[in-house]
N, CA and C atoms as a LAMMPS dump frame, in Angstrom:
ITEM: TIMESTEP
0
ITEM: NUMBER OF ATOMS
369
ITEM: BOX BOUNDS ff ff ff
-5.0000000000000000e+02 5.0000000000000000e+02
-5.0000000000000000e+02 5.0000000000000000e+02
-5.0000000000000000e+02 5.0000000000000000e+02
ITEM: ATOMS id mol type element x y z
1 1 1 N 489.062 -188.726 -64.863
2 1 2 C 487.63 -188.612 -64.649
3 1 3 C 487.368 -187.857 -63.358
4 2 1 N 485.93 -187.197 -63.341
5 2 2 C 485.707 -186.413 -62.228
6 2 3 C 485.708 -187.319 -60.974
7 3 1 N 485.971 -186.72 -59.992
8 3 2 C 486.154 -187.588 -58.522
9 3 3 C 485.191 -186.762 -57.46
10 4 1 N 484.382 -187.017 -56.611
11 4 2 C 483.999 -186.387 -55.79
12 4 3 C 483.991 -187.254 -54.255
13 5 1 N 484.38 -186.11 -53.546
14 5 2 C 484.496 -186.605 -51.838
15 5 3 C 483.648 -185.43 -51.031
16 6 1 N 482.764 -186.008 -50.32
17 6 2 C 482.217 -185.733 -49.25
18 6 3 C 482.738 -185.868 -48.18
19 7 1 N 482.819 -184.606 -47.336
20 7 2 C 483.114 -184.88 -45.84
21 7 3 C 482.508 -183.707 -44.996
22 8 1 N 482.653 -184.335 -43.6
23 8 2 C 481.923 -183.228 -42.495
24 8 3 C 480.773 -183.355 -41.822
25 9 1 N 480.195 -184.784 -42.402
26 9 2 C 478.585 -185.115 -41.743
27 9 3 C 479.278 -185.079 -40.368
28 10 1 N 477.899 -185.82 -39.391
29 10 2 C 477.628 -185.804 -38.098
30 10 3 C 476.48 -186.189 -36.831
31 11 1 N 476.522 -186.053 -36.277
32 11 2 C 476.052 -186.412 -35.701
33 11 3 C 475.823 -184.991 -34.651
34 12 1 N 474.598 -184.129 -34.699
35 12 2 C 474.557 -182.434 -34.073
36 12 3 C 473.087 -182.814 -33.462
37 13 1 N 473.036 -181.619 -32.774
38 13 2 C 471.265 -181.451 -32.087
39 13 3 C 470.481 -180.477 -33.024
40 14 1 N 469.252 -180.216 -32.818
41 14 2 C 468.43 -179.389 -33.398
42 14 3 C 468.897 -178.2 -33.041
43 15 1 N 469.062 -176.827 -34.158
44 15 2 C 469.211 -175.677 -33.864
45 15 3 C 470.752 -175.737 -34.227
46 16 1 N 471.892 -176.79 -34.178
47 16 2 C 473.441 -176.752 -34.215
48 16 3 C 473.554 -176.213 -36.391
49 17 1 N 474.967 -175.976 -35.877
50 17 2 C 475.145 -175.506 -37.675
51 17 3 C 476.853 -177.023 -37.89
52 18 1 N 476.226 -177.017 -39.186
53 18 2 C 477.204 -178.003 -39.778
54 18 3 C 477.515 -177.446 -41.184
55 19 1 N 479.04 -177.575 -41.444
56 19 2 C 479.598 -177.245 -42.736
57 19 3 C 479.809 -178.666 -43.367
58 20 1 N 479.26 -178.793 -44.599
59 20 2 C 479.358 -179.81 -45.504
60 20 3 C 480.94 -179.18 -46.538
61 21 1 N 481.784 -180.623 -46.516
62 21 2 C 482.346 -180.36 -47.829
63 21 3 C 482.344 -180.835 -48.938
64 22 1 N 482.387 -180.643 -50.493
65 22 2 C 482.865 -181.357 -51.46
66 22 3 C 484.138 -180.991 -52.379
67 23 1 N 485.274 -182.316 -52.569
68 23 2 C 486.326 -181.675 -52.946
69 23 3 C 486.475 -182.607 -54.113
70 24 1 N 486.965 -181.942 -54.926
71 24 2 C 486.45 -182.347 -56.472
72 24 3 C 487.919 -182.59 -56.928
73 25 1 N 488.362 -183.661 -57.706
74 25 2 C 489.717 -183.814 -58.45
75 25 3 C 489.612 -184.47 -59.923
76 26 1 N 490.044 -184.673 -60.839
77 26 2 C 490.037 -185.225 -62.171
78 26 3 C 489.94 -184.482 -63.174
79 27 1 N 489.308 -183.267 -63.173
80 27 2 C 489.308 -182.486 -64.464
81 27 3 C 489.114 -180.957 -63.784
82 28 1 N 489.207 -179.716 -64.983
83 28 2 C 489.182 -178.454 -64.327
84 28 3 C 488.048 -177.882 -63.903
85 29 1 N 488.188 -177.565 -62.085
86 29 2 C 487.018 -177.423 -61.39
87 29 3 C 486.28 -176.377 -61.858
88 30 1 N 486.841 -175.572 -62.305
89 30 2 C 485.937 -173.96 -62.654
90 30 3 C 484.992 -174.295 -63.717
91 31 1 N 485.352 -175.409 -64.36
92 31 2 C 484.336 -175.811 -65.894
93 31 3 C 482.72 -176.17 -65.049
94 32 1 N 482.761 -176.813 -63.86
95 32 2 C 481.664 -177.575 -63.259
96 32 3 C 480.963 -176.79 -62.222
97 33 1 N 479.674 -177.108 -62.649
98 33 2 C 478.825 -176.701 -61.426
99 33 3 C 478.569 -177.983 -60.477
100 34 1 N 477.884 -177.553 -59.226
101 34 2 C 477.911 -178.387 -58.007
102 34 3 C 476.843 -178.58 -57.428
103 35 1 N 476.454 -179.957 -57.011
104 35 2 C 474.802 -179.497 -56.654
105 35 3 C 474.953 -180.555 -55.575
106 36 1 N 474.378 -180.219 -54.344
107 36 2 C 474.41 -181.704 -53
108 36 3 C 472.129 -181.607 -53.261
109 37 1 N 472.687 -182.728 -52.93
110 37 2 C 471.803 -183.874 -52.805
111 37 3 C 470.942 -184.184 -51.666
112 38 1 N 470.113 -184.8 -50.771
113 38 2 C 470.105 -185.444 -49.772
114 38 3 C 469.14 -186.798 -49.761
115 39 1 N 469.393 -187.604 -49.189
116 39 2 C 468.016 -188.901 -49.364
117 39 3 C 468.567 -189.555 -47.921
118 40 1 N 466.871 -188.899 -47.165
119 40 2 C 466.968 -190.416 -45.857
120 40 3 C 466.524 -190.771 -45.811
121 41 1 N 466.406 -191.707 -44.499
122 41 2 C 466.332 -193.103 -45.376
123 41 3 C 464.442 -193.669 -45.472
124 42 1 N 464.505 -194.226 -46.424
125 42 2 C 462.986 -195.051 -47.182
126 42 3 C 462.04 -193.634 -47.978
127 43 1 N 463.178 -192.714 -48.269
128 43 2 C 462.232 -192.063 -48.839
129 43 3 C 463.299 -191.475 -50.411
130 44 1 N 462.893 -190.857 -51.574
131 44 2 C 463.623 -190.592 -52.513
132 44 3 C 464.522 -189.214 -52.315
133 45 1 N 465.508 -189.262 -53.051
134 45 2 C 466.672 -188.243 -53.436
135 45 3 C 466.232 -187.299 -53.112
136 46 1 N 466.052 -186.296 -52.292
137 46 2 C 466.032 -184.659 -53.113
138 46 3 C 466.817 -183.519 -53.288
139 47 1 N 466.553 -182.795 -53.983
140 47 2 C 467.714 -181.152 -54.088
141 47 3 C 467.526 -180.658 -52.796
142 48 1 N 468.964 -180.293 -52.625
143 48 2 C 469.299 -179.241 -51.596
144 48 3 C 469.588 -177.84 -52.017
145 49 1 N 470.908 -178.015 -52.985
146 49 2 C 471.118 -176.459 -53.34
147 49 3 C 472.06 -176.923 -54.446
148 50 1 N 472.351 -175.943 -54.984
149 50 2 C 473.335 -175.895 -56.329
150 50 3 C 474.092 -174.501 -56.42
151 51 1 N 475.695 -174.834 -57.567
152 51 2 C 475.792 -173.524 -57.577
153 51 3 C 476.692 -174.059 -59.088
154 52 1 N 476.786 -173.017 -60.119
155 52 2 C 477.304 -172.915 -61.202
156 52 3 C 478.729 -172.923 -61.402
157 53 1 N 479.162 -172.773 -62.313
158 53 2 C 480.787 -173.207 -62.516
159 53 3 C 481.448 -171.57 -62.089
160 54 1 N 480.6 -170.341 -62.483
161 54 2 C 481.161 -169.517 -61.68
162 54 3 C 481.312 -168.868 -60.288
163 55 1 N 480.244 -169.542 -59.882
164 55 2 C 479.512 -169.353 -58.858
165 55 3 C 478.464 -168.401 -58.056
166 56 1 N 478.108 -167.32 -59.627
167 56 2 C 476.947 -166.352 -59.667
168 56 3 C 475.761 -167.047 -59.979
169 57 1 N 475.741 -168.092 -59.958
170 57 2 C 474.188 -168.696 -59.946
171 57 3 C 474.048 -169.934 -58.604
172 58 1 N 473.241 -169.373 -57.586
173 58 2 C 472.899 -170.764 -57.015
174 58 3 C 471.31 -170.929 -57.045
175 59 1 N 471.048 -171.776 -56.824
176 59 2 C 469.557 -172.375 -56.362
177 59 3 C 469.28 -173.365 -54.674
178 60 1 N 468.481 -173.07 -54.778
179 60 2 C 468.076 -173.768 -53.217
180 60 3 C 466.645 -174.144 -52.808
181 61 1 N 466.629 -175.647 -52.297
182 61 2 C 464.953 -176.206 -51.874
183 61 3 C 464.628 -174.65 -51.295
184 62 1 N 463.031 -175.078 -51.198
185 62 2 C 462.555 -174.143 -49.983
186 62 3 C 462.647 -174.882 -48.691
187 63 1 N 462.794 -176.201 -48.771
188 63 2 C 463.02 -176.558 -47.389
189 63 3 C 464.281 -176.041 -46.622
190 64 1 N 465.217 -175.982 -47.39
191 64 2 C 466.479 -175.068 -46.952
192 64 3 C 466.478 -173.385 -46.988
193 65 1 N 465.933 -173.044 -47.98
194 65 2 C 466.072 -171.515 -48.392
195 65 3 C 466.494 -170.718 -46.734
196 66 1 N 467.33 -169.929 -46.823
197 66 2 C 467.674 -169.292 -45.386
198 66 3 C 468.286 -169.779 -44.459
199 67 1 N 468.331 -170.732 -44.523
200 67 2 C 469.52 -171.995 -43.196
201 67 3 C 470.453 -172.469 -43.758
202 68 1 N 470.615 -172.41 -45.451
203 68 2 C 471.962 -173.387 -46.198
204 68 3 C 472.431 -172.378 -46.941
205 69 1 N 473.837 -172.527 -47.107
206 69 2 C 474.656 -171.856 -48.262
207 69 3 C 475.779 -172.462 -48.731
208 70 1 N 475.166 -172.356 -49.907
209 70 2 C 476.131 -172.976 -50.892
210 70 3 C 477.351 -172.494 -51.187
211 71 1 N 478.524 -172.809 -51.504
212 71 2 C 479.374 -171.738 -51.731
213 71 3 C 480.659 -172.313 -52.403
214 72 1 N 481.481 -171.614 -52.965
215 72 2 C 482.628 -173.341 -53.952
216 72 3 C 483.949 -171.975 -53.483
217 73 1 N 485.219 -172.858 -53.571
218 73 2 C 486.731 -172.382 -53.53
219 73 3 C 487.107 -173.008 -54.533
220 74 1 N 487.661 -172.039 -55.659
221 74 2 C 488.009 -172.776 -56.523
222 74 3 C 489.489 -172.856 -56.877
223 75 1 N 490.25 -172.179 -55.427
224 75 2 C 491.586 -172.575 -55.196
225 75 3 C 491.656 -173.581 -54.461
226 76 1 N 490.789 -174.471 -53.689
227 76 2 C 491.166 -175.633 -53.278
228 76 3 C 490.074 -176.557 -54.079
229 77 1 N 489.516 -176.321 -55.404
230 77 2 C 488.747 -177.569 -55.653
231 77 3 C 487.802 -177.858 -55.018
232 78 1 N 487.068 -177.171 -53.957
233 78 2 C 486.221 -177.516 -53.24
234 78 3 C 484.563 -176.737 -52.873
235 79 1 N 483.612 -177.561 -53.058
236 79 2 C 482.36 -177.024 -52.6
237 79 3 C 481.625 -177.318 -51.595
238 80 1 N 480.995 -175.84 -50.712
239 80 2 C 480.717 -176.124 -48.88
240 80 3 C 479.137 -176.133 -49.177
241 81 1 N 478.446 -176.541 -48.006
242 81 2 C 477.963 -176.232 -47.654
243 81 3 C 477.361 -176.265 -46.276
244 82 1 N 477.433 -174.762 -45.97
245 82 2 C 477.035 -174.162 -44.76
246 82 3 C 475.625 -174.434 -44.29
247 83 1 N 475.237 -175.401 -43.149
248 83 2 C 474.153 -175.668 -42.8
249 83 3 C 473.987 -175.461 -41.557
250 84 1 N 472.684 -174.383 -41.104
251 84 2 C 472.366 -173.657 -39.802
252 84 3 C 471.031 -174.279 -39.518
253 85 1 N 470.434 -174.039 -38.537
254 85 2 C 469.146 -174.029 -37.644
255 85 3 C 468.795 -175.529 -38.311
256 86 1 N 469.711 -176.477 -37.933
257 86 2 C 469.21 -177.85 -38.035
258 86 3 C 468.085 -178.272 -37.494
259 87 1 N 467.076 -179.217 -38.368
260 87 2 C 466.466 -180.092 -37.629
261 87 3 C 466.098 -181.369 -38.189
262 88 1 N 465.016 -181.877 -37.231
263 88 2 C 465.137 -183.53 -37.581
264 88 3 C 464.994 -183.75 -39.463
265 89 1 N 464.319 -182.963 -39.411
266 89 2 C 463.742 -183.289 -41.095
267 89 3 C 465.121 -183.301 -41.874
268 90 1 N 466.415 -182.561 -41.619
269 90 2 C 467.473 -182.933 -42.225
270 90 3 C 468.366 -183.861 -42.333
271 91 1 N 467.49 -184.476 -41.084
272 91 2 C 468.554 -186.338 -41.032
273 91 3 C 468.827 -187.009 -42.355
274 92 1 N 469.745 -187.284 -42.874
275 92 2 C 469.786 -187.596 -44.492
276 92 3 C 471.031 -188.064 -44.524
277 93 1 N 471.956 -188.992 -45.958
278 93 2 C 472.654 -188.987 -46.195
279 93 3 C 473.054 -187.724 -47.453
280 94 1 N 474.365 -187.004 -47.345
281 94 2 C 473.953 -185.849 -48.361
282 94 3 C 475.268 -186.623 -49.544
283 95 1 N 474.726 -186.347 -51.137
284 95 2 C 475.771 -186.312 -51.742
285 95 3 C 475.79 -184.764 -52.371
286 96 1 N 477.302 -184.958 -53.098
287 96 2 C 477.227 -183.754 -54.097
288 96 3 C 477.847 -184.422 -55.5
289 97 1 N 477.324 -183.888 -56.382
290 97 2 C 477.086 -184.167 -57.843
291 97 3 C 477.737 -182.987 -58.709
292 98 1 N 478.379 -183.084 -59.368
293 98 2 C 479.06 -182.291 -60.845
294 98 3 C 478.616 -182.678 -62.007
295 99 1 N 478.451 -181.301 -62.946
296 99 2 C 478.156 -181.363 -64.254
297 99 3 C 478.821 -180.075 -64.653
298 100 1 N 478.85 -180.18 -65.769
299 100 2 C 479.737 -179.452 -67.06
300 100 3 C 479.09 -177.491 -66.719
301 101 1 N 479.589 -176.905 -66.178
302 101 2 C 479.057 -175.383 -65.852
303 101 3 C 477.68 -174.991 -65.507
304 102 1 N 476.342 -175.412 -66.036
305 102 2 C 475.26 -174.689 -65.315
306 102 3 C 474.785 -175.999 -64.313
307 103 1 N 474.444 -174.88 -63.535
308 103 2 C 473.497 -175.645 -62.509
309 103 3 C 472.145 -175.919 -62.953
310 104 1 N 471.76 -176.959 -61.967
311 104 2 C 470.364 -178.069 -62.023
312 104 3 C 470.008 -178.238 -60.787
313 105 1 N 469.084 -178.403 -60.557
314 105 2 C 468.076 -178.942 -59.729
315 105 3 C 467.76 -180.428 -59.954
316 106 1 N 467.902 -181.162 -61.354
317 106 2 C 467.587 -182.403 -61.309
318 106 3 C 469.013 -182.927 -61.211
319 107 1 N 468.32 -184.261 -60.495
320 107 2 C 469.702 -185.297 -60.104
321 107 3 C 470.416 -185.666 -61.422
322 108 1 N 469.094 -185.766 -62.346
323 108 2 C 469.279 -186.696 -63.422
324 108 3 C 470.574 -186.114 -64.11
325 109 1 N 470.688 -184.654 -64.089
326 109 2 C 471.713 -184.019 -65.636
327 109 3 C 473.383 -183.968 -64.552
328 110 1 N 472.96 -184.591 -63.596
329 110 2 C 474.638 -184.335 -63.173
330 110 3 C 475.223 -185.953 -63.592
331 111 1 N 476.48 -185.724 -63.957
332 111 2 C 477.239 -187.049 -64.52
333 111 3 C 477.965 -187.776 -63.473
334 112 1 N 478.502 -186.747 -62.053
335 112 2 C 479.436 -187.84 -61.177
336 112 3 C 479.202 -187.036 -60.051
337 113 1 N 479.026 -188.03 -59.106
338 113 2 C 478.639 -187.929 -58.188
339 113 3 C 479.161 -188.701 -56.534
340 114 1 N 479.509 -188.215 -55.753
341 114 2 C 480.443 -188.758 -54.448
342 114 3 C 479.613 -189.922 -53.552
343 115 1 N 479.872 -190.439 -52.547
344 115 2 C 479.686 -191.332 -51.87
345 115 3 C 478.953 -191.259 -50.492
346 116 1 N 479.011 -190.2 -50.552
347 116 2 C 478.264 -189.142 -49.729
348 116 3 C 478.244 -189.367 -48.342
349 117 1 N 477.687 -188.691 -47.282
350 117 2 C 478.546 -188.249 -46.032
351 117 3 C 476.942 -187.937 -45.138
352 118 1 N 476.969 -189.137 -44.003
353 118 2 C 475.257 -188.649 -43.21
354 118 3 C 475.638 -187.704 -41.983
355 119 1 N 474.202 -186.91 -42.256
356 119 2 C 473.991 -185.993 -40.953
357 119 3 C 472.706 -186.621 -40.375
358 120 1 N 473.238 -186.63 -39.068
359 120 2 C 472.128 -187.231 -38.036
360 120 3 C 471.461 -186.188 -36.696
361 121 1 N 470.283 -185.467 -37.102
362 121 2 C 469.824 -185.017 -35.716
363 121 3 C 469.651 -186.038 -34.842
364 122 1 N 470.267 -185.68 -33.775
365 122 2 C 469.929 -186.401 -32.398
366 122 3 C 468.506 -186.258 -31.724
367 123 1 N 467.505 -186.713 -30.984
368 123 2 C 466.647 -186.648 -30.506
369 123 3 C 466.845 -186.55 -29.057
């Protein structure tokens, strides 16, 4: 079965850049697209970004659009994401989620999903 691990949160200031990872094991990674997540806290889930099983399709909030990039290695099983010009509004726990080749925006159509990994702006 699919496995997902998050790593790389933190603890950064406003303006710092953080690389998110997700490294995927149980079945063949190239079949799955990848989508992270974020929810902090007392408020619901939302999309961050996504990217497809080949990785010519991504999507991205507009709250991110221009500061995040999505991006997958699919010699190590693994999907990043590159996060710049932090700020408070990104305080969150982030997961990332797999499903069967296209990407989504809803939480709902991904099947497995990691344990996920918090980023904390400092004040």
């Amino acid at each position: 079965q699919v496995q997902l691990m998050e790593s790389g949160g933190g603890l950064v200031r406003a303006g710092d850049s953080l690389r998110l990872s997700c490294a995927f094991s149980g079945r063949t990674f190239s079949n799955y697209a990848v989508g992270w997540f974020r929810q902090a806290s007392g408020l619901a889930r939302e999309f961050v970004a996504a990217i497809d099983w080949s990785g010519g399709t991504t999507y991205y909030a507009d709250s991110v659009k221009g500061r995040f990039t999505i991006s997958r290695d699919d010699a190590v099983n693994t999907v990043y994401l590159q996060m710049s010009s932090l700020n408070s509004e990104d305080t969150a726990v982030y997961y990332c989620a797999a499903r069967l080749l296209r990407a989504s925006i809803r939480g709902d159509e991904y099947t497995n999903w990691g344990q996920g990994t918090q980023v904390t702006l400092s004040s």
